[in-house]
C-alpha positions as CSV (number, residue, x, y, z in Angstrom):
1,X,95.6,121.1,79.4
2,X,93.7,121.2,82.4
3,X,95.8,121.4,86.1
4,X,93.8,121.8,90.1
5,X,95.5,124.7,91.7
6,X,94.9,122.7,95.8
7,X,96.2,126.1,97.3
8,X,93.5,128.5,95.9
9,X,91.2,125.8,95.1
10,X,91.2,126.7,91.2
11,X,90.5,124.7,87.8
12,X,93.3,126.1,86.0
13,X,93.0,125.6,81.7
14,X,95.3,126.5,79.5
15,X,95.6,125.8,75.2
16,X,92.2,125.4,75.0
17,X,90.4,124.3,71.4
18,X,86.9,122.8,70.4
19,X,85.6,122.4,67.1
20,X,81.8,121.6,67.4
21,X,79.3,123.2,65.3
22,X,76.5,123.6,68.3
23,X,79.0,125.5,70.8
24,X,80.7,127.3,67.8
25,X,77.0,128.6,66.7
26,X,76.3,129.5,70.1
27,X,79.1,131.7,71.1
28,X,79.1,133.1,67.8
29,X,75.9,134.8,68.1
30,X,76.5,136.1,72.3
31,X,77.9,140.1,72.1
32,X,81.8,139.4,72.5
33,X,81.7,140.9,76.1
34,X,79.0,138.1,77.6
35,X,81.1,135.3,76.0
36,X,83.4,134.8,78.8
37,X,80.6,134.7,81.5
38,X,78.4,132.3,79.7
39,X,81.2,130.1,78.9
40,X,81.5,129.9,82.9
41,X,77.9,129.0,83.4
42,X,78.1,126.5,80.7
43,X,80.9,124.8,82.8
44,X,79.3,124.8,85.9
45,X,75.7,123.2,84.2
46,X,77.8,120.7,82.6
47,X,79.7,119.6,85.9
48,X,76.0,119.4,87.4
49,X,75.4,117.6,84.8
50,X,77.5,114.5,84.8
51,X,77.1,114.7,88.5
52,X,73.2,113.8,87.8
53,X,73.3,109.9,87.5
54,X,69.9,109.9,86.0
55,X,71.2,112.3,82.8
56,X,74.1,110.1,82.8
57,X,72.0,106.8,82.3
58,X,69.6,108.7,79.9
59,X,72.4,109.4,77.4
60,X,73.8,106.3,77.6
61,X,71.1,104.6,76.6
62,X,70.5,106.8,73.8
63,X,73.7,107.4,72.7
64,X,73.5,104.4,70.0
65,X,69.8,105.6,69.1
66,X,69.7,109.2,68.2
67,X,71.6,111.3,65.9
68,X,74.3,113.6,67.1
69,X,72.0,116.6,66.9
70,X,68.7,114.9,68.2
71,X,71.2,113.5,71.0
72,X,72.4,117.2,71.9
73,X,68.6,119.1,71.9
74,X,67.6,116.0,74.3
75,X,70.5,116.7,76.4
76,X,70.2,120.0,76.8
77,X,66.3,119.3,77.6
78,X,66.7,117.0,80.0
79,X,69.7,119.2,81.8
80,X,67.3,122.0,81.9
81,X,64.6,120.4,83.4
82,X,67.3,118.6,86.1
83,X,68.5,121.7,87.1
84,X,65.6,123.8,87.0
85,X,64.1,120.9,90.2
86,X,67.4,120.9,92.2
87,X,66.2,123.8,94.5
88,X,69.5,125.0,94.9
89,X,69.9,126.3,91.7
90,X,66.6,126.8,90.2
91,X,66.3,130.3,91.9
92,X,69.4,131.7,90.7
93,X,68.7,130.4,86.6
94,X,64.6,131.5,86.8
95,X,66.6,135.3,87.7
96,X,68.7,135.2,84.8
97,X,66.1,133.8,82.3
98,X,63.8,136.1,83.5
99,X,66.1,139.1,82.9
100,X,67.5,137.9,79.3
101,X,63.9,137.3,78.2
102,X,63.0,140.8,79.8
103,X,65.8,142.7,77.6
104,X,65.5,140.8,74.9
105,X,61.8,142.2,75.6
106,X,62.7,145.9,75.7
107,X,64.8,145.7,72.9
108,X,62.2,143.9,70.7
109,X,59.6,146.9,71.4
110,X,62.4,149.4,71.7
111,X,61.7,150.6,74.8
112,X,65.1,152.2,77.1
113,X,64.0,149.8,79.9
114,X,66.7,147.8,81.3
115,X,66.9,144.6,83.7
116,X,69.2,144.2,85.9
117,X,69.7,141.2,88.2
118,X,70.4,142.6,91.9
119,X,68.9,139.2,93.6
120,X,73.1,138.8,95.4
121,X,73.3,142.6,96.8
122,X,71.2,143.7,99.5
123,X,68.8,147.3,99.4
124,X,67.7,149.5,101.5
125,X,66.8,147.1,104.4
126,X,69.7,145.7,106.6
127,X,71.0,142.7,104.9
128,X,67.8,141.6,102.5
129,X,68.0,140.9,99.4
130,X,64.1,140.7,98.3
131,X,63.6,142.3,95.0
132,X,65.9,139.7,92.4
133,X,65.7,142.1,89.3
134,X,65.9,145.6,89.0
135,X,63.8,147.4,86.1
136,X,65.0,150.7,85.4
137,X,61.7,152.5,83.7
138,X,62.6,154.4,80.1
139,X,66.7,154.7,81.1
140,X,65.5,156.6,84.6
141,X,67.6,155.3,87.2
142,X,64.9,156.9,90.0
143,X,61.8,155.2,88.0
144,X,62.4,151.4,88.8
145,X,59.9,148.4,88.7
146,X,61.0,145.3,91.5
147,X,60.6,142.0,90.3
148,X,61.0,139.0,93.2
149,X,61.3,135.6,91.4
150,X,59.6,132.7,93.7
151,X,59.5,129.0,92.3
152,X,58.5,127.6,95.7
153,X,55.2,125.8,96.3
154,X,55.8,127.0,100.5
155,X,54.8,130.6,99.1
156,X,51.0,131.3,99.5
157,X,49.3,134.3,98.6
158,X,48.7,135.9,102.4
159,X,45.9,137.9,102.2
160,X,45.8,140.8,105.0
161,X,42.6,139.5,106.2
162,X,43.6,135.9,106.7
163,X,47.2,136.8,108.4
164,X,47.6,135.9,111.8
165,X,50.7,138.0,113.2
166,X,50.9,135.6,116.5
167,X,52.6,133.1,114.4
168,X,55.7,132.0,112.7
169,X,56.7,134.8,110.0
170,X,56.8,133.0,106.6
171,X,57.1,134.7,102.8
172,X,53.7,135.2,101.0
173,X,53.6,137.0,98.2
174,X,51.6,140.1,99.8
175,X,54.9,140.0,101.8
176,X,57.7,139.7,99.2
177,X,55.6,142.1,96.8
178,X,55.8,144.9,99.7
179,X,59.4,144.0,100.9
180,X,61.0,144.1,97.2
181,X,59.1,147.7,96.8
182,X,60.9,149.0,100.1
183,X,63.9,147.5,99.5
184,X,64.8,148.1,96.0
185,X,62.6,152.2,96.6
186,X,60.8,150.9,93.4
187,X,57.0,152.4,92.2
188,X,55.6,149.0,91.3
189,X,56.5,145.8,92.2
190,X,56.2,142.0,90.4
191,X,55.9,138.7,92.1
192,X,56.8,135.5,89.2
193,X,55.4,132.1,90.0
194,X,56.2,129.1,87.6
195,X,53.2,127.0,87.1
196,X,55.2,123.8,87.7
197,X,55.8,125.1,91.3
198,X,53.2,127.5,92.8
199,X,50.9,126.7,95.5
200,X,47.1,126.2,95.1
201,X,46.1,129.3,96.9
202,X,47.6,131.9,94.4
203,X,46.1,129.8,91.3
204,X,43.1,129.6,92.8
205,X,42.9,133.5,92.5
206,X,45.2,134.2,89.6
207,X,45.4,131.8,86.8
208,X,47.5,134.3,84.3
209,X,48.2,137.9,86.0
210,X,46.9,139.4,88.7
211,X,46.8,142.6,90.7
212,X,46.5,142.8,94.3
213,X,45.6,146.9,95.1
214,X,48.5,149.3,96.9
215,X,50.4,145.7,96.4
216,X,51.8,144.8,93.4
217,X,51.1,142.3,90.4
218,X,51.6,138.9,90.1
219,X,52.6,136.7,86.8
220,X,52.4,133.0,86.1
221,X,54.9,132.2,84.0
222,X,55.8,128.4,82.3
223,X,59.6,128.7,82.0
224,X,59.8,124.7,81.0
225,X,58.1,126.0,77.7
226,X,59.0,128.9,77.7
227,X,56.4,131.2,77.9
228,X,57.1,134.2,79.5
229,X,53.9,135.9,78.3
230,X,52.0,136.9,81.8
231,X,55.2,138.3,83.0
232,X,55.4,140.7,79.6
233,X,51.5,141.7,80.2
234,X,52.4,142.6,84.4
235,X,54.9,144.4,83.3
236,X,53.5,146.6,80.8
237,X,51.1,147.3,83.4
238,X,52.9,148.1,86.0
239,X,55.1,150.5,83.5
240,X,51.9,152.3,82.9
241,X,51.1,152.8,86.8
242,X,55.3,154.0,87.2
243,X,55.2,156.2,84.3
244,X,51.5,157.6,85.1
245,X,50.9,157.6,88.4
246,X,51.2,161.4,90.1
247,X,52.2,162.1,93.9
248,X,48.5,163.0,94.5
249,X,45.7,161.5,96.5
250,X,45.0,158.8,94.2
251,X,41.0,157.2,94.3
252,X,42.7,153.3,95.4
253,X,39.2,151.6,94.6
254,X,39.0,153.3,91.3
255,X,42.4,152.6,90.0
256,X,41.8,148.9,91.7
257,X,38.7,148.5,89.4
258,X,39.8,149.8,85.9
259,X,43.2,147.5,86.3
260,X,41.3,144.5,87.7
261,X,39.0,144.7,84.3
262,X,42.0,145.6,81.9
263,X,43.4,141.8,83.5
264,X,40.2,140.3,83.4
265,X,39.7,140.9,79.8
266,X,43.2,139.7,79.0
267,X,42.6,136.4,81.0
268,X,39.8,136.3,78.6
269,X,41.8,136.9,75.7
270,X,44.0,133.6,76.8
271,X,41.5,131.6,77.5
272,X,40.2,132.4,73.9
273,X,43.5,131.6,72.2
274,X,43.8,128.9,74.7
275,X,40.9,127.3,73.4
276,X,41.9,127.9,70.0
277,X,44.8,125.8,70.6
278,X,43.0,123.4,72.3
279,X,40.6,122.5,69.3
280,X,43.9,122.8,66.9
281,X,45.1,120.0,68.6
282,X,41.7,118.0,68.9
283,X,41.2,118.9,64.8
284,X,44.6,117.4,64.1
285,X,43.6,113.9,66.7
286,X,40.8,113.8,64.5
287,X,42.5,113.9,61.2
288,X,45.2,111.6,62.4
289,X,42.5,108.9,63.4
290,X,40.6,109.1,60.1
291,X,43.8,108.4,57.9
292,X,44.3,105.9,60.0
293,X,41.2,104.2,59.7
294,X,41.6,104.5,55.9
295,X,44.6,103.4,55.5
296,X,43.2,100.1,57.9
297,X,40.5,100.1,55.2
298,X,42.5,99.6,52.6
299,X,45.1,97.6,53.9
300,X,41.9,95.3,54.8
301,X,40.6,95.3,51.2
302,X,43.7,94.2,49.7
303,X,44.7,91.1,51.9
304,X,40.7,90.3,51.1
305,X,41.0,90.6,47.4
306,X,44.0,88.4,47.8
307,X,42.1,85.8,49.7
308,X,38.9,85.9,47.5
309,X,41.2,85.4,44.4
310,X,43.3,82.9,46.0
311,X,41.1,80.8,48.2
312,X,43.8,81.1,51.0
313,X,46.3,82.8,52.9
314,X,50.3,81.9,53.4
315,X,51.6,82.0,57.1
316,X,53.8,85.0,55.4
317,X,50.5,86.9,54.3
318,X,48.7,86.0,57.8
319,X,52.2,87.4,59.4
320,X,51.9,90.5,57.2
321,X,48.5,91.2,58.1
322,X,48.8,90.6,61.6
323,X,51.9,92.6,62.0
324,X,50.8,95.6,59.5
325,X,54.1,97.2,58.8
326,X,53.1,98.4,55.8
327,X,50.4,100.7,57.5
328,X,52.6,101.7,60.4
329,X,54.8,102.8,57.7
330,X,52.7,104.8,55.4
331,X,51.0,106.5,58.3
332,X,54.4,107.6,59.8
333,X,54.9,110.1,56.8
334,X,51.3,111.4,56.8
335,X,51.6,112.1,60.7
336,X,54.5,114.3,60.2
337,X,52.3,116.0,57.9
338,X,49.6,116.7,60.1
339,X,51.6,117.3,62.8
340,X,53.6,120.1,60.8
341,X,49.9,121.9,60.4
């Protein structure tokens, strides 16, 4: 089935078959004409993968543990977060999430914008390739929004007023936000962080979005859980500046300070929702460690009743009540419960 062509240096496969439910229900719902690509990609992620000792060793200790689906959704959790640390790699997947989740995006608020991964061709400047996605604004090839992807903790935010030109040049994102806007001749450009790998400076000025004036905007995104939210508000925003904004002599501070407050009341907005969350989760703690101590209550009261009626105790009862399986057991069930809230 499978033979290495040494010459060109090929993995050459030929009567192929596979009948599993998980891949099936996969390719089954890709368009026909991505099938063939993502198969590829799913090749390539799963050599990776057994290459990885530590994902080998984690499913071979589970292997006898977890059902076959349980085993697959922790595989394919564990491979994502693998790869998304190897810093070879972990570029070049952020691009194509980023891009799927924007046209999955568009096409959810029916807009004619399109994404387009360019991050492999170079632009207008001799051989850079700054700019990793391509937004083409309501189908207009000429309207386009530049979006550079940077998951490195080396990238800080390089303020004008703090650069010093006498030394070594280094990416920033004031840099790669005015490089991908000449190099891909866009109106507006994007810079994404992941929160998982962004340096201090940039979080200490933006925790969600953030504009920087005649610059660009920059999104925090958390692609390990994957929220993509920030990304979806910078964008919007920076589609209203492309559509809107006239080849006049524009009032910078003004624009700068109606932008700056339509962020700052979204950050507010998260925060909000983020607290909301926040005491969800307390409510539930709370809940989880009353029914507990009820279910110790009355677990107590029985094994007293027993004693009072009985004078004494077996070593099985004393075992029992020591142990407490029977609590562990009953709270299991009215976890789920709460956790399912």
């Amino acid at each position: 089935m499978l033979q290495l062509n040494q010459q060109l240096k090929r993995v050459e496969i030929s009567n192929f078959e596979i009948e599993n439910s998980i891949v099936f229900n996969y390719f089954d719902n890709l368009p026909a004409f991505e099938r063939d690509e993502k198969l590829l990609r799913a090749i390539y992620i799963g050599v990776l993968a057994f290459m990885e000792d530590r994902i080998s060793s984690f499913l071979s200790k589970t292997s006898n543990e977890l059902g076959t689906e349980l085993e697959s959704l922790k595989m394919i959790f564990e491979m994502k977060k693998e790869l998304f640390y190897k810093s070879t790699i972990k570029g070049v997947l952020a691009e194509d999430d980023i891009a799927e989740f924007l046209n999955q995006y568009f096409s959810d608020k029916r807009l004619k914008d399109k994404a387009i991964l360019t991050g492999s061709t170079a632009g207008n400047l001799a051989r850079n390739k700054t700019g990793d996605i391509l937004c083409e604004v309501d189908g207009n090839r000429d309207l386009k929004i530049a979006i550079e992807c940077k998951f490195d903790k080396s990238v800080r935010l390089g303020d004008i007023e703090n650069k010093d030109i006498f030394t070594r040049k280094s990416d920033t994102a004031w840099s790669q936000l005015i490089e991908a806007q000449a190099n891909r001749d866009s109106k507006v450009s994007i810079i994404v962080f992941d929160i998982s790998l962004v340096e201090n400076s940039i979080l200490k000025n933006f925790d969600n979005v953030g504009y920087i004036p005649a610059v660009g905007f920059v999104a925090i995104i958390n692609s390990q859980k994957g929220d993509y939210s920030n990304l979806a508000i910078a964008y919007m925003l920076a589609r209203d500046i492309a559509l809107n904004a006239k080849e006049v002599d524009l009032d910078k501070d003004l624009l700068a300070m109606i932008v700056n407050r339509v962020i700052k009341d979204i950050n507010e907005i998260l925060s909000v929702k983020s607290l909301v969350l926040s005491n969800i989760e307390n409510n539930k703690a709370i809940l989880k460690q009353l029914e507990k101590s009820m279910l110790l209550m009355e677990f107590n009261q029985e094994y007293m009743k027993k004693f009072l009626k009985e004078g004494t105790l077996t070593k099985k009862d004393l075992l029992d009540f020591y142990v407490g399986e029977d609590v562990k057991d009953k709270y299991k069930g009215i976890e789920k419960e709460i956790n399912e809230m």
